[in-house]
C-alpha positions as CSV (number, residue, x, y, z in Angstrom):
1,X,24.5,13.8,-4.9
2,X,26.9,11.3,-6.0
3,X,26.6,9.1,-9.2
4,X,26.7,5.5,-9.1
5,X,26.9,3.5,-12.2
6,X,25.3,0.3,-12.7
7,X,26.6,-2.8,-15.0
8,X,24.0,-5.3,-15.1
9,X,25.8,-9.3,-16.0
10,X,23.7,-11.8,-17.1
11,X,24.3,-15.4,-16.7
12,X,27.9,-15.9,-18.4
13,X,29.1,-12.8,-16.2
14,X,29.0,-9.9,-19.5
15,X,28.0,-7.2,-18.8
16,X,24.8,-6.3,-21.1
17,X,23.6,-3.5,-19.7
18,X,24.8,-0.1,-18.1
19,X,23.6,3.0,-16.7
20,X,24.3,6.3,-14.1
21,X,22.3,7.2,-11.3
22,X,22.6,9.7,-9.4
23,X,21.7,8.2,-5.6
24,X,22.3,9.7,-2.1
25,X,24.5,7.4,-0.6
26,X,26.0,3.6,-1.0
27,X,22.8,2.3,0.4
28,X,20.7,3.9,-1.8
29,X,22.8,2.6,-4.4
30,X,22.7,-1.0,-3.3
31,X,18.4,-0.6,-3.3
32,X,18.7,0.5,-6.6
33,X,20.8,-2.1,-7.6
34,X,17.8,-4.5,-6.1
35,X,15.4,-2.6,-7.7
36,X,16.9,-3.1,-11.4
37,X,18.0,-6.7,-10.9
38,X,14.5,-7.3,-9.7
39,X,13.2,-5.7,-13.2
40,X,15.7,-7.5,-15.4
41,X,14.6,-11.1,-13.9
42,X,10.5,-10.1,-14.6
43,X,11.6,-9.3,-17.9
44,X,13.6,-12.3,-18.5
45,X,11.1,-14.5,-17.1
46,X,8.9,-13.4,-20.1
47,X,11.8,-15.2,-21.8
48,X,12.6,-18.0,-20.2
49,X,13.9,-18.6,-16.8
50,X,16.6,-16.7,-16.0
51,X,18.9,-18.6,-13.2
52,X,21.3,-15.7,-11.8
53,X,22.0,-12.0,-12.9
54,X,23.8,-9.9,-11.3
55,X,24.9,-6.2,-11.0
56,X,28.2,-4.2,-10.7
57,X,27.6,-0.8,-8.7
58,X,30.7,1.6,-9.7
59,X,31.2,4.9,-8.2
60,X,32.3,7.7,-9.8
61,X,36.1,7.5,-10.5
62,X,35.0,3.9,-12.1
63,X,36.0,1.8,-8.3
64,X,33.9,-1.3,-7.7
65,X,31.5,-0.5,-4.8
66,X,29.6,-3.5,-4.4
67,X,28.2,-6.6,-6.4
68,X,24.6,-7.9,-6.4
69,X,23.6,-11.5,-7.5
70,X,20.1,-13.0,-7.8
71,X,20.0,-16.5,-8.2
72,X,16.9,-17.9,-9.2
73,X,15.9,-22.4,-8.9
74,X,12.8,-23.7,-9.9
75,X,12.6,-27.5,-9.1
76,X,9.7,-29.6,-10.0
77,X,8.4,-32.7,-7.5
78,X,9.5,-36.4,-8.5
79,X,5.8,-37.2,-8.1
80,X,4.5,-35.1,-10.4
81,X,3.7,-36.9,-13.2
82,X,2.7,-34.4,-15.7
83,X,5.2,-31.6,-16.6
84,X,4.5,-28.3,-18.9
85,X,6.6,-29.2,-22.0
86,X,9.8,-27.6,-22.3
87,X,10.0,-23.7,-23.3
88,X,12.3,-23.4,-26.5
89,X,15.9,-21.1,-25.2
């Protein structure tokens, strides 16, 4: 099976996170690619809230296959007249 590497970008765009996978095709790449964005935004909602991340899927000879971005908005109603306080970044 081929190995697809995996640069995970947080909001600025650097990369602070990589790692190999050996996967059976470019799809099963890009589900993987789901799967650890999906797990980096739980994490970072411990955090804070996270607004994008995204991931960088490279084959093997270091060529770009795809890009993954999750953006993330959380909006609060006008008429809500009592807010949590704001989370210290």
């Amino acid at each position: 099976m081929p190995w697809y590497f995996f640069e995970m970008h947080d909001a600025s765009g650097s990369p602070n996170y990589r790692c190999g996978v050996e996967c059976a095709d470019a799809h099963a790449a890009r589900a993987q690619a789901v799967r650890l964005l999906c797990e980096s935004a739980h994490h970072a909602a411990q955090k804070g809230f996270p607004e994008t991340a995204s991931t960088t899927v490279r084959d093997s000879e270091g060529g770009i296959v795809l890009r993954v971005k999750l953006a993330l908005t959380s909006e609060w109603e006008p008429e809500t007249a009592e807010r949590p306080p704001e989370r210290p970044t």
